[in-house]
Backbone bond lengths (Angstrom), bond angles and torsions (degrees), N, CA, C in turn:
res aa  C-N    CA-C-N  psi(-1)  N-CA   C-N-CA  omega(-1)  CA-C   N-CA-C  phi
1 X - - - 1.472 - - 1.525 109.34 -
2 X 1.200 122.25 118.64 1.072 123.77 -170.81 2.373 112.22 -76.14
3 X 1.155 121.97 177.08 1.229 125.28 171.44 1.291 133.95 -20.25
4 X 1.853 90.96 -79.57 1.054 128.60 166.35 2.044 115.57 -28.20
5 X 1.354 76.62 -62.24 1.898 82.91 -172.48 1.559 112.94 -83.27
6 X 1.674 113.36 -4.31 1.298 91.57 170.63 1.286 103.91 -97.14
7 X 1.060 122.63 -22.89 1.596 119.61 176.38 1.414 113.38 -61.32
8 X 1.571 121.03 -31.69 1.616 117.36 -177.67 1.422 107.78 -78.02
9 X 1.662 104.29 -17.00 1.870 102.85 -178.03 1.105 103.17 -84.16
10 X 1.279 122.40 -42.13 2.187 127.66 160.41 1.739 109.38 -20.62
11 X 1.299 97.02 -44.41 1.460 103.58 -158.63 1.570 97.41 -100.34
12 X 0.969 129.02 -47.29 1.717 125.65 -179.69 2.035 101.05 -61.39
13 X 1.281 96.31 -39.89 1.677 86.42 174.16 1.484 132.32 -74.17
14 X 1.635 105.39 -32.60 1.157 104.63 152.66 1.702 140.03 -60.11
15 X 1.153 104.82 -22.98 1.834 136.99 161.42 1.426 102.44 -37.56
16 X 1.777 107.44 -50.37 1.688 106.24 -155.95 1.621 104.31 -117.84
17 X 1.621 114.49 -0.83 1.444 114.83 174.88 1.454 123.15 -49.47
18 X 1.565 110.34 168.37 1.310 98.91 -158.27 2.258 92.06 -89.83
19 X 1.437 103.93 -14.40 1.801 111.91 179.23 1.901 93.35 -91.38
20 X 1.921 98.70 -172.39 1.287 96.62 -167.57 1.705 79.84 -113.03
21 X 1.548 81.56 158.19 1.729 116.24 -172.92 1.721 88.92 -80.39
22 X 1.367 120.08 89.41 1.455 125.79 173.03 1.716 124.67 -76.85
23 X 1.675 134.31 82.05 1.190 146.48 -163.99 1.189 107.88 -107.96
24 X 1.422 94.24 146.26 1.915 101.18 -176.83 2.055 102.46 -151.32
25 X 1.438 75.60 135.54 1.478 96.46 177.66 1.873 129.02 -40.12
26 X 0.689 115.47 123.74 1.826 116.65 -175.44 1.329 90.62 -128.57
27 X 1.486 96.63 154.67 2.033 116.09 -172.85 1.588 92.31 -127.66
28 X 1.799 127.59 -13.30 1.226 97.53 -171.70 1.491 100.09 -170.20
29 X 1.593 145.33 153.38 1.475 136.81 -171.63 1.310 94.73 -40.08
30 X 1.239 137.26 -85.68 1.597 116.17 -169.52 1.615 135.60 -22.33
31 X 1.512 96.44 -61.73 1.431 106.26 -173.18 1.422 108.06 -57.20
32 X 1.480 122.71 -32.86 1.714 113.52 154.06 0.953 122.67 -85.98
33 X 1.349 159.57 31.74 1.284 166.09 108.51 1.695 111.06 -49.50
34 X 1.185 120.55 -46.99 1.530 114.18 166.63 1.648 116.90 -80.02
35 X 1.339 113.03 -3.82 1.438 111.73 178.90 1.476 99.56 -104.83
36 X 1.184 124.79 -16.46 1.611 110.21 167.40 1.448 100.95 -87.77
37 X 1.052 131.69 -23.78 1.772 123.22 -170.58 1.902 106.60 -81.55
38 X 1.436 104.24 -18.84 1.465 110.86 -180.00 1.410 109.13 -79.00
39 X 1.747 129.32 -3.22 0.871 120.48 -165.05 1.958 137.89 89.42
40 X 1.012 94.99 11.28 2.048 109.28 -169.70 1.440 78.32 -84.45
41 X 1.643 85.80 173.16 1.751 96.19 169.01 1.365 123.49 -115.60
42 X 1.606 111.68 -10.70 1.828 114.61 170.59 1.140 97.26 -140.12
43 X 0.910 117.58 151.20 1.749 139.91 133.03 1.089 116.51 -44.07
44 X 1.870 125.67 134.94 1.195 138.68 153.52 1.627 103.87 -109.53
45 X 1.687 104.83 126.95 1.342 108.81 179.29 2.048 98.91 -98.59
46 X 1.790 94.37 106.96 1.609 89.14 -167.50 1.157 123.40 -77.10
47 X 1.433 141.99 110.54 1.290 155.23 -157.60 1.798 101.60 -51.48
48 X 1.188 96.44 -31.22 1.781 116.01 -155.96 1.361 107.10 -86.86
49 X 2.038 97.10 -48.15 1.563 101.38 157.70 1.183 138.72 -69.99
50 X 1.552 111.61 -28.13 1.785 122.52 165.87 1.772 103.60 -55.99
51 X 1.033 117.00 -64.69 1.258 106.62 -179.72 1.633 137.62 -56.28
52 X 1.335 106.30 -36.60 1.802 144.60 168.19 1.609 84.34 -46.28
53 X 1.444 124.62 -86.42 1.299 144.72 -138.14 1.364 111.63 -82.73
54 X 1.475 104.52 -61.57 1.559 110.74 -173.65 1.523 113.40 -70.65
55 X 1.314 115.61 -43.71 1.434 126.18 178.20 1.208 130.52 -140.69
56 X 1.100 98.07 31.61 1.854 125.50 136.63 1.837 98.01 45.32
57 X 1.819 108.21 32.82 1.385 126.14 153.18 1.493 110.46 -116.80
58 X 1.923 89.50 152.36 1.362 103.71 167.29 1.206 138.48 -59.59
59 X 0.969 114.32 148.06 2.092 110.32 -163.51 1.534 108.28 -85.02
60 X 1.340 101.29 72.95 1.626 112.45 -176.81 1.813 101.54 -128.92
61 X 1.443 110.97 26.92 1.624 106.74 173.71 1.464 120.56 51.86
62 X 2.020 80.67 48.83 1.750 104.52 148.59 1.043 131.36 -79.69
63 X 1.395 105.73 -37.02 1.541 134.95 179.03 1.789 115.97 -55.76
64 X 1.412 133.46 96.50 1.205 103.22 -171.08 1.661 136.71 -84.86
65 X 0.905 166.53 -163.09 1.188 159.58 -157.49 2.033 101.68 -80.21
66 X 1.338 100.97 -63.21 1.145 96.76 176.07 1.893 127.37 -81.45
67 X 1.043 93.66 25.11 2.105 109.54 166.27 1.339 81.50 -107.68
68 X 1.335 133.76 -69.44 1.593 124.02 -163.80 1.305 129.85 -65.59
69 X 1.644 113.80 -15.33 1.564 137.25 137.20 1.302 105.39 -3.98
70 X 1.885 85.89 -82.46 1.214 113.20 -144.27 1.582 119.82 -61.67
71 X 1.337 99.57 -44.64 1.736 118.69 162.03 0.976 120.82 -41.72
72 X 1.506 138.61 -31.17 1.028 140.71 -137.72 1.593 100.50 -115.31
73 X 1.599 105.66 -50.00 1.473 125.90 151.02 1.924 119.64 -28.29
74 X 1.437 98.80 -65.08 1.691 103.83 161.40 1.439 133.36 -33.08
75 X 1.423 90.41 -54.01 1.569 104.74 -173.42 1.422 94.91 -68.62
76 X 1.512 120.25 -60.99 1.638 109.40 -148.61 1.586 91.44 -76.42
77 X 0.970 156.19 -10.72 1.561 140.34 162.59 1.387 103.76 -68.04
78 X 0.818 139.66 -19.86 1.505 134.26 -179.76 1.474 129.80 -100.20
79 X 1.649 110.94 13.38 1.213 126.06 -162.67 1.813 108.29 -157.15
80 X 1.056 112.61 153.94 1.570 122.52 -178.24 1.182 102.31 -110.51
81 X 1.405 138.28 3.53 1.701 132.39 164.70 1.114 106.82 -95.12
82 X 1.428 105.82 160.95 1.680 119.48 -173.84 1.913 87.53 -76.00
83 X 1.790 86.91 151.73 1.554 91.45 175.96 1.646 100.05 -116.17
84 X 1.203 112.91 163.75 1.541 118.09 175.71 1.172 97.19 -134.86
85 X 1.477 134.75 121.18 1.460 139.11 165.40 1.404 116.56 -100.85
86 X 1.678 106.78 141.14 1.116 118.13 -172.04 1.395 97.82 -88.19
87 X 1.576 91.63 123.81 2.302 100.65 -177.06 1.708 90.81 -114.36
88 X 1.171 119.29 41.74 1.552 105.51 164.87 1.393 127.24 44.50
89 X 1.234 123.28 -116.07 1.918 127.56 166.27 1.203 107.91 -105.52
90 X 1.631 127.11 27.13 1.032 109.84 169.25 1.895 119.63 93.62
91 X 1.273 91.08 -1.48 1.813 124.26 -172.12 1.618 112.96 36.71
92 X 1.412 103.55 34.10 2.083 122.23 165.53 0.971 103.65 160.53
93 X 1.379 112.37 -131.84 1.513 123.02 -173.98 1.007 133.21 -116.50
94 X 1.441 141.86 -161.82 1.282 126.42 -156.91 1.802 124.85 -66.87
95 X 1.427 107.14 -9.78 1.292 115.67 -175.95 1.893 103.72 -95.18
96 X 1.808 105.89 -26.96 1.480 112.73 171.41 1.505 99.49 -75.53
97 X 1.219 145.12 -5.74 1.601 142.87 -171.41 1.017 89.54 -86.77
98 X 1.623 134.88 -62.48 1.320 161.47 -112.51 2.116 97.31 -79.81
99 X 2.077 77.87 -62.50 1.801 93.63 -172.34 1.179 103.69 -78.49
100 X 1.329 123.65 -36.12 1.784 113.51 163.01 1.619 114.37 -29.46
101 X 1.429 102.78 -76.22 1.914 93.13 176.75 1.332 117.36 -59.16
102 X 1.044 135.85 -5.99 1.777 113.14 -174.56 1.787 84.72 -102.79
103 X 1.420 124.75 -37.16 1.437 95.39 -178.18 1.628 116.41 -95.82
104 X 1.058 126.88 29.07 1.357 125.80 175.67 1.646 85.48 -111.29
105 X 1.575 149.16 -50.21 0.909 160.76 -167.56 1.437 100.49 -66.16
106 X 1.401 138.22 -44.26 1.226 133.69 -142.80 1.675 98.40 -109.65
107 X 1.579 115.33 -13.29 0.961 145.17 131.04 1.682 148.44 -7.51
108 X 1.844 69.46 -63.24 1.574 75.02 175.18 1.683 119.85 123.95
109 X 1.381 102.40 -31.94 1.090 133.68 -168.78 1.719 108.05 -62.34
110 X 1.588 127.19 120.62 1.099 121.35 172.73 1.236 122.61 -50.29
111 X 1.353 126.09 -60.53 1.084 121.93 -178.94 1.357 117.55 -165.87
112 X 1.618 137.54 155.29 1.540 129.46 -147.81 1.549 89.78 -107.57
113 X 1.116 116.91 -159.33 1.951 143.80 166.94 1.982 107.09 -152.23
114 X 1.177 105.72 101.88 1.345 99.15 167.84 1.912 120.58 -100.28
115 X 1.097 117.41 153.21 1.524 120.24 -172.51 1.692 105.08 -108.20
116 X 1.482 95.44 166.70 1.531 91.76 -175.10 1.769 96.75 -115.39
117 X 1.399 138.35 36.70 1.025 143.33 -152.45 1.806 69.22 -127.24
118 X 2.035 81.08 144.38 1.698 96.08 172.57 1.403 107.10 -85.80
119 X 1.701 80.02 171.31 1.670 95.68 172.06 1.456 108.33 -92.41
120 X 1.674 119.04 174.87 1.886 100.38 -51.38 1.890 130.53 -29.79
121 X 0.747 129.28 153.32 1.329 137.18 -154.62 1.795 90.43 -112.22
122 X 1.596 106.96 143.34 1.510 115.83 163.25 1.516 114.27 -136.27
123 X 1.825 88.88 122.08 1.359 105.02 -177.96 1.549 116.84 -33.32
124 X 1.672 113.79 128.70 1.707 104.93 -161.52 2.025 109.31 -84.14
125 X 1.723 104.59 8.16 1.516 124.34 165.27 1.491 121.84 -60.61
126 X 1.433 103.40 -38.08 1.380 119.89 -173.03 1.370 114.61 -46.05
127 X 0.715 135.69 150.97 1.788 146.06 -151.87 1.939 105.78 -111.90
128 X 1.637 89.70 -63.41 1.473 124.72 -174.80 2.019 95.02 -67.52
129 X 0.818 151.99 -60.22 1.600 155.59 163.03 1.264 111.63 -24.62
130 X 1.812 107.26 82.07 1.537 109.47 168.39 1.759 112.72 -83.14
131 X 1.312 97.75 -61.04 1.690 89.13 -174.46 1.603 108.78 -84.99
132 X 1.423 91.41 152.59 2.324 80.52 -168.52 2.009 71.60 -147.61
133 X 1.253 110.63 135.55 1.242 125.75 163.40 2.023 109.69 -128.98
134 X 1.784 72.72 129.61 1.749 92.61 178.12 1.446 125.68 -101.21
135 X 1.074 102.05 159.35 1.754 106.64 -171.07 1.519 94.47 -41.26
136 X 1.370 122.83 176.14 1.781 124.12 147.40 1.730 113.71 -77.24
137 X 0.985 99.46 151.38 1.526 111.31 -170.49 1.537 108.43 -60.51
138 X 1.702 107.01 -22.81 2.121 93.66 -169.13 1.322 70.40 -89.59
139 X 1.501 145.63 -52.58 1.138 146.61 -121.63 2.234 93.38 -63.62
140 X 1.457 95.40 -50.68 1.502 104.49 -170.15 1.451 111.86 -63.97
141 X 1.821 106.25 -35.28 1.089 114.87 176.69 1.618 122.74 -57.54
142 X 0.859 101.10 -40.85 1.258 108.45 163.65 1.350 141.95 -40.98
143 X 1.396 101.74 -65.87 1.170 136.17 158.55 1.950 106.47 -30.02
144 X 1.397 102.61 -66.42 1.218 121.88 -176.16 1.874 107.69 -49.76
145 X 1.340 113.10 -48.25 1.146 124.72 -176.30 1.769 104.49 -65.77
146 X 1.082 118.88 -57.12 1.411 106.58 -175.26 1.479 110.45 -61.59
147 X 1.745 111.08 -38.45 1.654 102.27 174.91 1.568 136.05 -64.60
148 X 1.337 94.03 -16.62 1.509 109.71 155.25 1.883 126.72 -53.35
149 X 1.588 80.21 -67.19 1.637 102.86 -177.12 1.931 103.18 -45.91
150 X 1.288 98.24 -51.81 1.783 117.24 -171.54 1.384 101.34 -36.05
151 X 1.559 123.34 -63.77 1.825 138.25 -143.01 1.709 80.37 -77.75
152 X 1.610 92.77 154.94 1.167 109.32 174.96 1.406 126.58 -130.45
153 X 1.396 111.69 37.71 1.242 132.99 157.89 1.493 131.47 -157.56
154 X 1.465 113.24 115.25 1.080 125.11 179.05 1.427 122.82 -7.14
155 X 1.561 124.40 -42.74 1.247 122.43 -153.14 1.609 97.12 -105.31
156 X 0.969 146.84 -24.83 1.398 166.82 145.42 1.922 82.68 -1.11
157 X 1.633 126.89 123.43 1.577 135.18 166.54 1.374 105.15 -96.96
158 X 1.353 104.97 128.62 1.536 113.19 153.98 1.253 121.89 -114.01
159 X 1.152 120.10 130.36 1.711 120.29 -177.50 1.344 97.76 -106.94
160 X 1.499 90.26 140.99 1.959 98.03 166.48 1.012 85.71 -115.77
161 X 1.851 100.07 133.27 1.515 103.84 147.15 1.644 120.36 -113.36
162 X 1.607 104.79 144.34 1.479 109.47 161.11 1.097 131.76 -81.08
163 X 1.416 126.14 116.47 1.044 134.82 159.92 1.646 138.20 -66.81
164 X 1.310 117.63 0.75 1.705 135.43 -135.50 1.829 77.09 -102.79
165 X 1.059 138.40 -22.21 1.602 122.78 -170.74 1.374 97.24 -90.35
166 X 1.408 120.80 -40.55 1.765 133.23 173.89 1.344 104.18 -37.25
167 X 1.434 121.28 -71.28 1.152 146.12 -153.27 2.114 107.13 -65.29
168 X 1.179 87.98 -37.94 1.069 95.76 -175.82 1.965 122.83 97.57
169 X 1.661 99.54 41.66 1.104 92.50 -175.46 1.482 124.25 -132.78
170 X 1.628 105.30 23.02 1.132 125.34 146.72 1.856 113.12 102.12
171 X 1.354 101.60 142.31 1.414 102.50 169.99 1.633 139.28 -15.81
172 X 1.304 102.99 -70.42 1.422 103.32 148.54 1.703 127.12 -43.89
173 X 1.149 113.48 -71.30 1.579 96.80 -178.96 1.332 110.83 -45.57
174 X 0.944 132.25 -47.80 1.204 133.32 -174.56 1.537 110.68 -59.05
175 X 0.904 125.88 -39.81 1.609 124.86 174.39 1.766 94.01 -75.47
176 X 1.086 139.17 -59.10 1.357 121.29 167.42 1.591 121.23 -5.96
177 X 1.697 89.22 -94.52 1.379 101.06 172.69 1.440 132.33 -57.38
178 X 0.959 122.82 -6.09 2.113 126.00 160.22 1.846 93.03 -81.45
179 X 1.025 130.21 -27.15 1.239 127.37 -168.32 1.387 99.95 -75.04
180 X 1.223 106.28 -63.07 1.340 125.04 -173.51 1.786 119.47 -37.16
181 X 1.596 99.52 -46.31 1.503 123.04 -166.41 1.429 77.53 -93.25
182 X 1.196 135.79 -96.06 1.292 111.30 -172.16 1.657 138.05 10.05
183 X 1.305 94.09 -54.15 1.392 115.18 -164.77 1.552 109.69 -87.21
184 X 1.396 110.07 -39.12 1.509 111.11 163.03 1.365 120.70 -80.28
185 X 1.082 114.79 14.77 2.249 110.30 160.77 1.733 93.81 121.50
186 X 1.110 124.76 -18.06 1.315 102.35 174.63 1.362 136.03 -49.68
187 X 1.572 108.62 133.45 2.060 115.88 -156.42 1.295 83.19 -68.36
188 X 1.628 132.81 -46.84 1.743 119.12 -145.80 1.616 97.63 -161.61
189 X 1.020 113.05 146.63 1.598 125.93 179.98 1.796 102.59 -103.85
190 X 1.243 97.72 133.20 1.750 114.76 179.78 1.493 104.16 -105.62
191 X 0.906 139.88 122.34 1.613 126.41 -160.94 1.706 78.16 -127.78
192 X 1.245 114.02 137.99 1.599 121.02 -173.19 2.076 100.32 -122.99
193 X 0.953 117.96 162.62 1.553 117.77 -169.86 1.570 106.66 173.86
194 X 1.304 122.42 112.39 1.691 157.82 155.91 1.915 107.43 -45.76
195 X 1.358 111.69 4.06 1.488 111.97 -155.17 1.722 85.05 -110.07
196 X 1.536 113.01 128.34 1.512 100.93 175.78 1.735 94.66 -103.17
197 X 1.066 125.26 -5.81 1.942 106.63 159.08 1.438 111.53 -72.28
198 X 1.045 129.60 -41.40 1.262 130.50 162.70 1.949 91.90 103.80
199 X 1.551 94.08 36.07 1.792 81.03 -171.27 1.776 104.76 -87.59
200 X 1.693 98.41 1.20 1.573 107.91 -178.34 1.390 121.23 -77.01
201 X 1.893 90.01 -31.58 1.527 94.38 172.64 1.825 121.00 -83.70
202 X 1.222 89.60 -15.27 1.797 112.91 -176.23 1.339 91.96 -62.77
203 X 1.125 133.44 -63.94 1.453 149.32 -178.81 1.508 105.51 -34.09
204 X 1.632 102.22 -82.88 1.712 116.40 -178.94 1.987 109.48 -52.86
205 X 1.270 111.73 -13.04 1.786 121.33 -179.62 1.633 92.02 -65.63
206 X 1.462 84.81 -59.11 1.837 101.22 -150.33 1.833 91.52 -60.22
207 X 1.235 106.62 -39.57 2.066 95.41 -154.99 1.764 94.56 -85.40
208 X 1.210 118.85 -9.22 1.768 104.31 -161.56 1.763 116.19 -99.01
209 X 1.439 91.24 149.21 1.679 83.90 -131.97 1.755 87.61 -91.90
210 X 1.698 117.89 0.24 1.120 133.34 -146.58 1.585 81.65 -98.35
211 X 1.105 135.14 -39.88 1.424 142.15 -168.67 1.547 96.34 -28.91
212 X 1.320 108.55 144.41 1.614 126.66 -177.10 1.664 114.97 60.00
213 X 1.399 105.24 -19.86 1.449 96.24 -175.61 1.599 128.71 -104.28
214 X 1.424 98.06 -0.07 1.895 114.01 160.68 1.177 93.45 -144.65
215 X 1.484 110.59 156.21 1.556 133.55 -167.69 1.570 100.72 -73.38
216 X 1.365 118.71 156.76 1.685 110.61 -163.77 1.501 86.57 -152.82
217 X 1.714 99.50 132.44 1.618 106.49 -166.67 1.416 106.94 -128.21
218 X 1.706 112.04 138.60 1.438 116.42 -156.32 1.864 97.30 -117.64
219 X 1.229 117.87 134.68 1.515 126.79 172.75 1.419 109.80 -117.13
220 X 1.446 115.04 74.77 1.613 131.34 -176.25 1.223 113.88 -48.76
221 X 1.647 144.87 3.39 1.184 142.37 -149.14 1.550 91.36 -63.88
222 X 1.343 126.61 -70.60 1.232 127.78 -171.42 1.452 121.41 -64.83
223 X 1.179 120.26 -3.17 1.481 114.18 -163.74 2.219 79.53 -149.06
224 X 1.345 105.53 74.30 1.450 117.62 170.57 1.085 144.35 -52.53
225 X 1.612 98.46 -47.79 1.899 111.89 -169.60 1.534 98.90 -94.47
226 X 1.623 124.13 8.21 1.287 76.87 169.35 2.121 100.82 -119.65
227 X 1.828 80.56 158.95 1.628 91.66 -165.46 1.478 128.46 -75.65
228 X 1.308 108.72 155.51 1.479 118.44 -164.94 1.855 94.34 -41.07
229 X 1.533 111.92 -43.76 0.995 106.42 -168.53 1.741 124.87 -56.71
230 X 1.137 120.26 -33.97 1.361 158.72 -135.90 2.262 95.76 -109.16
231 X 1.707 77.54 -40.37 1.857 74.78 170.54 1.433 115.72 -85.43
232 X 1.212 100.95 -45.57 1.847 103.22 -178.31 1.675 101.39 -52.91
233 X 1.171 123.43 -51.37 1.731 118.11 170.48 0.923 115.72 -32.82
234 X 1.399 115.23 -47.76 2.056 102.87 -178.12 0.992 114.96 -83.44
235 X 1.374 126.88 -8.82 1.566 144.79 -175.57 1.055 143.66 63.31
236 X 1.585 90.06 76.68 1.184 115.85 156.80 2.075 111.41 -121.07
237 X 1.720 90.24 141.27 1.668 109.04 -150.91 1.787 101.84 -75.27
238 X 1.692 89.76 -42.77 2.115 105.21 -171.41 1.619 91.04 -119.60
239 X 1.526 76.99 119.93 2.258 89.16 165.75 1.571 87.60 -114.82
240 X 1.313 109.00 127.33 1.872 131.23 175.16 1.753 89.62 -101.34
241 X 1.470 113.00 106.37 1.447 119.52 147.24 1.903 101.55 -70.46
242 X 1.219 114.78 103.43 1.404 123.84 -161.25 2.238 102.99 -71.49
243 X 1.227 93.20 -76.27 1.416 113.27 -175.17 1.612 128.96 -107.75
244 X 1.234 96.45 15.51 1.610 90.83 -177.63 1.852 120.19 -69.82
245 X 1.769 108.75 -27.57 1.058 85.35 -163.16 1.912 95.53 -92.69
246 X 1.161 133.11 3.20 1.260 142.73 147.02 1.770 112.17 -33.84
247 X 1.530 87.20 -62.63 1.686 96.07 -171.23 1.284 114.93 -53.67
248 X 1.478 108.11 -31.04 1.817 119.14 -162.67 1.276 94.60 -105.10
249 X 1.484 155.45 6.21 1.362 156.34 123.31 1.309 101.01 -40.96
250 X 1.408 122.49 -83.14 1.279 124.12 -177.42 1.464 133.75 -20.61
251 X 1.890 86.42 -53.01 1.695 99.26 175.86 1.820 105.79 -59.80
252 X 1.457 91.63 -69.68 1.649 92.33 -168.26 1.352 117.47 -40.09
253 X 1.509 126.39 -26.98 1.546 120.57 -168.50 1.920 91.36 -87.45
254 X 0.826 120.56 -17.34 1.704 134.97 -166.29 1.950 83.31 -69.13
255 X 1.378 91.27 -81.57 1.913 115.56 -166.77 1.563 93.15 -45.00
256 X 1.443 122.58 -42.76 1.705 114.82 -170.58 1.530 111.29 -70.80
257 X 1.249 112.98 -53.85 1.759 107.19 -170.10 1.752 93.18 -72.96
258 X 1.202 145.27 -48.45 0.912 119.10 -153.13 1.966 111.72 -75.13
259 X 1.412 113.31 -21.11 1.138 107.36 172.67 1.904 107.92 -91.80
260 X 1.172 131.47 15.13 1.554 132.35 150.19 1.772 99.22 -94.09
261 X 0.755 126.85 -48.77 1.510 123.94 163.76 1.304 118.08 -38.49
262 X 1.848 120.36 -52.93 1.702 107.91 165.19 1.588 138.37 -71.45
263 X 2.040 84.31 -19.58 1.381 88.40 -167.22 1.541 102.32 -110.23
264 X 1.361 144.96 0.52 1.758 127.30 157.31 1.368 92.34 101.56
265 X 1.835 133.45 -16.08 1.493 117.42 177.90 1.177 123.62 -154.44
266 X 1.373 116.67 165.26 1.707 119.93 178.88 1.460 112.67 -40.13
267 X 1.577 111.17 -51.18 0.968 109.27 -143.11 1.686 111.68 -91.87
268 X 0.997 121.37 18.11 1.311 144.31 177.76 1.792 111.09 -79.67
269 X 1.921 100.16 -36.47 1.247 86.76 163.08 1.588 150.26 -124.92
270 X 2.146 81.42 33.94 1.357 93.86 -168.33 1.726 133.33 -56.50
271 X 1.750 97.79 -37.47 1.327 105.78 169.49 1.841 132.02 -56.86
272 X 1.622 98.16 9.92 1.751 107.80 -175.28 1.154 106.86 -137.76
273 X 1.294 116.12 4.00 1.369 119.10 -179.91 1.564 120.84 -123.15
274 X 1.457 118.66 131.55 1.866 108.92 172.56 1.445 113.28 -29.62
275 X 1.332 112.90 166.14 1.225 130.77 -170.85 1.686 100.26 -103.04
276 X 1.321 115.63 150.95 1.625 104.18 -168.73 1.864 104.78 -91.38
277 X 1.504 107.71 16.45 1.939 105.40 171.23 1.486 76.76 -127.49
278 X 1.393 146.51 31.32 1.154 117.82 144.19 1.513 123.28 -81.62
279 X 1.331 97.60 -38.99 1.726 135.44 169.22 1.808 95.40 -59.78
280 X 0.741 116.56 -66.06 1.627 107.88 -176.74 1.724 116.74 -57.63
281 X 1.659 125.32 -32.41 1.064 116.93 150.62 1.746 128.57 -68.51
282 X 1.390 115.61 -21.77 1.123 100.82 179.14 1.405 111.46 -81.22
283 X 1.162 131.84 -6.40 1.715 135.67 176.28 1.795 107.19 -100.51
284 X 1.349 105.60 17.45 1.625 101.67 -158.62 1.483 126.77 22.83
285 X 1.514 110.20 68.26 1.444 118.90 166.31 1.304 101.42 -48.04
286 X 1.314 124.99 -70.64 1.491 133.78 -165.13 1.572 115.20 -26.40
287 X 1.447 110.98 -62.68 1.473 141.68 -169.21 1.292 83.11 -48.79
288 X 1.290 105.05 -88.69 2.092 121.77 -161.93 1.553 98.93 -47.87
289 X 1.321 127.77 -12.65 1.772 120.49 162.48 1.259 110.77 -57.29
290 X 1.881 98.71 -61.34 1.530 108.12 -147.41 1.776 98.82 -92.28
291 X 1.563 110.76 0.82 1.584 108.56 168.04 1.767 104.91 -86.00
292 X 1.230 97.28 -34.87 1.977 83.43 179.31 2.034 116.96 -84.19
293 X 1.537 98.04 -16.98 1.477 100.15 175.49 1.799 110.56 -89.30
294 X 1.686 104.53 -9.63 1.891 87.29 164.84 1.604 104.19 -97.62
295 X 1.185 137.67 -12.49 1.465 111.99 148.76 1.519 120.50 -117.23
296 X 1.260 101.29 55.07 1.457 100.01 136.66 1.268 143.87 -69.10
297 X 1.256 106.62 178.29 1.895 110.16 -175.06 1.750 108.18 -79.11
């Protein structure tokens, strides 16, 4: 069995376990290399962080399919967990959905997350984003159905996510459209929500009729304190900690230059910063020494 398929069976089994499939966001081979050594069980390749990090644009689907490829590619060579990359809307339309799965799939890639938010797409974090218009529901459905049909192996994940609680268009739609995607081949429903009581998701729990019978995935950014444990109870299977360790990159490189900026030297910020043979064990400098000095000349 090659990589690829044990990593997509990693991830389809974690889908149906009896605990929750616990994933967290990475922006780059490192940042998933310390999230598999911490113990999680997938990778999130963060759409928000690929763009944030790598190319230092806003997550409004600048980034094109094959830059976000490529990222995604990084991470999962550098890690033994299944990865799931965030592909936004699919980066167009139903024929851009289409080549998304065969080259994220052909790839390598466990499994994608597509959105039902148009193109250009706005990050559903945004504060300032009053009106947000979404694909139509057959329109996505659709979409979903041919990207199904496209992949050419069973184990290959597709996530639908809803956008309809973001948007502001209420419980019901939102149970619509998980129904909808459901029904056209989607592996797992991502139900997304701006509500930190979570009485929006309480709502869409109570009315959806899909509950228990496809895997249902929660992105707590806005609604924080409550625990992975505490989400899988209401049921949901995959909680994606999306961007935190992005956010806390940010800070630390923020807190470092500005205190070498007050203080004139390195060494001002050694006590907050890795050690430079910590960094050399986490890339196994050592190994790649003593692998090129036993066949040497």
């Amino acid at each position: 069995m090659d990589k690829a398929t044990i990593k997509r069976n990693k991830l389809r089994e974690g889908l149906t376990a009896s605990k929750p499939l616990v994933t967290v966001g990475a922006h780059d081979a490192m940042s998933a290399q310390l999230i598999e050594q911490y113990g999680f069980d997938a990778i999130w390749v963060s759409g928000f962080g690929v763009s944030t990090m790598t190319f230092a644009v806003p997550d409004l689907n600048l980034v094109t399919m094959t830059e976000a490829l490529e990222a995604a590619i990084r991470m999962d060579r550098a890690v033994q967990l299944p990865v799931v990359a965030d592909c936004d809307n699919g980066f167009g339309g139903l024929t851009n959905v289409v080549r998304t799965v065969k080259e994220y799939e052909a790839a390598g890639i466990a499994g994608i997350c597509v959105e039902d938010n148009v193109f250009p797409k706005r990050n559903s974090l945004y504060k300032g984003e009053s009106n947000r218009d979404l694909i139509p529901m057959v329109e996505q459905a659709r979409r979903i159905r041919a990207a199904k049909e496209a992949q050419s192996s069973q184990e290959f994940v597709f996530i639908a996510r809803v956008e309809a609680l973001i948007a502001g268009h209420g419980v019901e739609e939102a149970c619509r459209r998980a129904d909808a995607y459901a029904e056209a081949g989607a592996d797992a429903i991502l139900m997304h929500s701006k509500d930190k009581t979570l009485s929006e998701i309480e709502g869409f729990l109570a009315n959806w009729k899909g509950l228990g019978k496809i895997p249902l995935v929660a992105v707590p950014t806005l609604f924080p304190t409550f625990t992975v444990e505490q989400l899988h109870a209401k049921g949901f299977q995959m909680i994606i900690l999306a961007n935190q360790p992005m956010r806390a990159s940010v800070k630390a490189m923020e807190d470092t230059l500005r205190t070498m900026k007050e203080q004139r030297n390195a060494a001002s910020v050694d006590p907050s910063i890795a050690a430079v043979n910590h960094i050399f064990e986490l890339v196994k400098t050592k190994e790649m020494i003593e692998l090129e000095e036993k066949y040497g000349a």
